[in-house]
N, C-alpha and C positions, 0 to 999 in steps of 0.2 A: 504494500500500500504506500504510494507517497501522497505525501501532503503538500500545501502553500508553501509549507516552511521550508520544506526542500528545494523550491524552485528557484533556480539564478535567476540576476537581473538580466532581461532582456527576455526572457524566456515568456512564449504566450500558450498559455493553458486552459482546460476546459475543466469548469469543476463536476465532480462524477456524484459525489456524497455529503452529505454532513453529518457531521456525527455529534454529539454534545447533548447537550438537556434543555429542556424548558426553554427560561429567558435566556441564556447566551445560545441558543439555537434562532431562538426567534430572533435574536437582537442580529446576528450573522444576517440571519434571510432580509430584514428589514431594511439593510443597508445593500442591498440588490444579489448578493450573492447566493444566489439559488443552483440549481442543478443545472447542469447544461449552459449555465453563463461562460463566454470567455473572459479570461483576465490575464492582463498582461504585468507584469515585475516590473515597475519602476527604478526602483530604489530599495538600496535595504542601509539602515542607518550602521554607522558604525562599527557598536556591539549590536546590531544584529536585530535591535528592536527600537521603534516598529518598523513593518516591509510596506513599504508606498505601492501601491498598485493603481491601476487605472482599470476600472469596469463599467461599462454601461454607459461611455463615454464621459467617468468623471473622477477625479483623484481620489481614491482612499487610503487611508495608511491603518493600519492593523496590528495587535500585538500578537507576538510569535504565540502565544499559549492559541489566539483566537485561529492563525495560520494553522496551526496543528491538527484543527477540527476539521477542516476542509482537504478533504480526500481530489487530488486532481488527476488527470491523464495527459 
């Protein structure tokens, strides 16, 4: 299984799964990242958090624990 958190920058992916509970499940989806979105790796900060991405034609930035939930291909 890889995750968000695995993926370089520049790299453009498709998310396959979410895994998580409740509100940080919903709070994920509410911010467009659902199944079958593509997302592309902006940025990833320094140490590593948070990864900037761009979905849905608009910036987001993420914390790695949130990346971790999101199963990609």
């Amino acid at each position: 299984m890889r995750t968000l958190k695995a993926a370089k920058v520049g790299d453009t992916v498709r998310v396959v799964k979410l895994h998580g509970e409740g509100a940080v499940k919903r709070r994920i989806m509410d911010m467009g990242l659902t199944k079958g979105v593509e997302v592309h790796i902006r940025k990833v900060a320094p140490l590593g958090d948070p990864v900037e991405i761009t979905v849905r034609g608009y910036e987001l930035s993420i914390r790695k624990a949130d990346a971790e939930m999101i199963e990609i291909e």
